[in-house]
C-alpha angles and dihedrals in degrees: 000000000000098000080046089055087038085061095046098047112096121231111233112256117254119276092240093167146001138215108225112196147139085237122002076194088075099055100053086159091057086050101060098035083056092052098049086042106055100005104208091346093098139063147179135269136182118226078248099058095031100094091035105052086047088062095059117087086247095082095057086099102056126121105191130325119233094229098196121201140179137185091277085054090064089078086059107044095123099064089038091055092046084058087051089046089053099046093043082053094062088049088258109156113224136228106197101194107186139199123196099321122143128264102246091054088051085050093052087046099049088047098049086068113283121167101210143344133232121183113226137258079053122248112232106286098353085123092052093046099040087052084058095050085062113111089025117127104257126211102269102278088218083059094055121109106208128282088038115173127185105262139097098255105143096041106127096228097148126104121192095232098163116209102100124103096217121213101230106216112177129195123215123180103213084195132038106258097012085134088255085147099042089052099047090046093054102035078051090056092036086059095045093056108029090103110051092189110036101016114190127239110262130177126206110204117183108192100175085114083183119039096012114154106176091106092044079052094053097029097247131153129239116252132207097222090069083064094057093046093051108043081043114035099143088068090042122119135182090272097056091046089053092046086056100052120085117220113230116201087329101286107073136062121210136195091198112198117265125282093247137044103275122183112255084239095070093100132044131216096258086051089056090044094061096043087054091043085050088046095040085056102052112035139029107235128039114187111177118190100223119215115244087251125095098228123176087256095062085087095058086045094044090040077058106044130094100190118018114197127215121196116195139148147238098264136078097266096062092039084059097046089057105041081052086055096043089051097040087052098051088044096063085039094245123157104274084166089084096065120117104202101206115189105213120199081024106191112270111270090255095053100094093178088060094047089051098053090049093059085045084057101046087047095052090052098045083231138130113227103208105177121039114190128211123240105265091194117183092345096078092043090061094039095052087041093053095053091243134105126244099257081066097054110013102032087154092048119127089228096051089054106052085039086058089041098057083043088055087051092058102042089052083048099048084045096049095054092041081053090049087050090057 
């Protein structure tokens, strides 16, 4: 009887992975991808009983442990990364899944030696994928610039091929922190992956040569050859404009701003014209992120434009500075008719008052306010801190989707009059 129990009774299932928290509880999500991942094979750990527990021969049979963090976690960075120090010693790969936490703290941990990176809450199947990265060579980690995320983003894989008729769509905050940046980043992306099989071109430029933060968005680096183009266009070709672009996820193209704080004068209007002629050429679509400042060169970037946005919310100070725009741009007689005026945190479906203040707003200003955008709320902040869009993080997001949807619009549109070309 006993060698017959001895048959019956299953043997436990190896541990192939482990969850190390300070409280699995907090990270739900993980909980379930873990559990559609490796089934019964994984279990739970505290940052107490981590190192202990890897020491035992029952972690021989470990993969990779999902260490999760938040921003109460950052007090406590030098016991977690002696966790990621002993699990990189037995050859463990690590998942560092992270909630809210700096920069700075994600940087210390990255470098420490971790494998790979998901933002929390998870993205749809960034657990799954980042379990098949695993055992991939990974760019060196002493390498990384924080924060650094897994993904090809600086490979040069454009080449100026001319030939292309570009639509020019800036984007102009008419208020600081109107989310003039966050929009022109993920309508840029939207656009760049809007076709699966046959994407269009599509070209970032940030000229905000002061305060620019598309490359903080899509975690870039500066380079110093944006510096050269600009501070030289009348020698630029079609070589030294695609040295100075940054390839993100291997769709989209960025001029990122320059490294250092350069006067908004730097450039004249027949320099922007000919960055704007060499990008027209060569992509589809040109999305530039405008600084808040009315510069001389704003003409040459609204002549070219064939659709100018105008982000703006629902408060006085955004009502005056358009009114002010409205009025500058009659003024010089310039095409106002070309603004977009976009309302970003646009009050919910259901809130009447705020619909109703809207249309207040559009009347006053004799405008029609053609695009409201959801609130995006603490989604954006962590997408834009973790260098990604939102796409990446918040695919489900309300803003992403109206954000996609107004991409879709523009795309159909550009088709149809290509088509009508033809």
């Amino acid at each position: 009887m006993s060698n017959a129990a001895t048959v019956l009774k299953p043997e436990p299932a190896p541990i192939m992975a482990c969850t190390i928290s300070r409280d699995v509880a907090n990270f739900d999500l993980l909980i379930e991808d873990m559990e559609a991942e490796m089934g019964e094979s994984w279990g739970d750990l505290g940052f107490q009983d981590a190192v202990l527990f890897l020491n035992q021969p029952e972690a021989a049979s470990l993969k990779f442990v999902a260490i999760a963090v938040d921003s109460e976690d950052e007090a406590d960075l030098k016991r977690i990364m002696g966790v990621i120090s002993a699990a990189k010693d037995r050859g463990v790969h690590v998942i560092l899944i992270a909630e809210e936490i700096s920069p700075i703290a994600l940087h210390q941990l990255l470098r420490n030696g971790a494998d790979d990176f998901v933002p929390y809450p998870l993205p749809e199947r960034a657990l799954h994928d980042a379990i098949g990265r695993l055992g991939k060579t990974p760019a060196p980690v002493a390498e990384l610039v924080a924060p650094e995320l897994d993904r090809p983003h600086a490979t040069a894989g454009f080449k100026a091929t001319g030939g292309k008729d570009g639509v020019i769509l800036p984007v102009h905050g008419l208020a600081g922190g109107a989310g003039a940046t966050t929009f022109a980043v993920n309508l840029a992306w939207e656009l760049a992956t809007i076709d699966k099989k046959a994407p269009p071109r599509v070209c970032l430029l940030d000229f905000d040569f002061q305060y620019g933060s598309a490359s903080t968005y899509l975690d870039l680096p500066r380079r110093e050859s944006v510096y050269e183009l600009l501070n030289d266009t009348s020698h630029m070709d079609a070589d030294s404009f695609s040295q100075a672009l940054t390839t993100f996820n291997d769709r989209l193209q960025v001029l990122t701003a320059p490294a250092d704080m350069l006067p908004l004068d730097i450039v004249s209007g027949e320099d922007v014209g000919r960055l704007l002629d060499m990008a027209r050429a060569n992509f589809d679509f040109v999305v530039i992120d405008m600084p808040t400042t009315v510069v001389s060169w704003t003409e040459t970037v609204l002549a070219h434009a064939h659709v100018y946005f105008a982000l703006l919310e629902l408060d006085m100070r955004s009502a005056q500075n358009a009114l002010r725009m409205i009025r500058a741009l009659k003024a010089e007689g310039l095409p106002s008719e070309k603004l977009r005026f976009v309302l970003n945190r646009a009050p919910r479906f259901a809130d009447l008052t705020g619909k109703s203040r809207v249309r207040r707003l559009a009347e006053s200003l004799d405008i029609a306010i053609e695009v409201q955008l959801s609130d995006g709320g603490k989604q954006v902040t962590q997408s834009n801190d973790h260098g990604l869009p939102l796409a990446e993080t918040a695919a489900k997001s309300p803003l992403r989707k109206e954000i996609q949807k107004l991409a879709k619009s523009l795309y159909d549109l550009n088709r149809a009059a290509e088509a009508g070309r033809s």
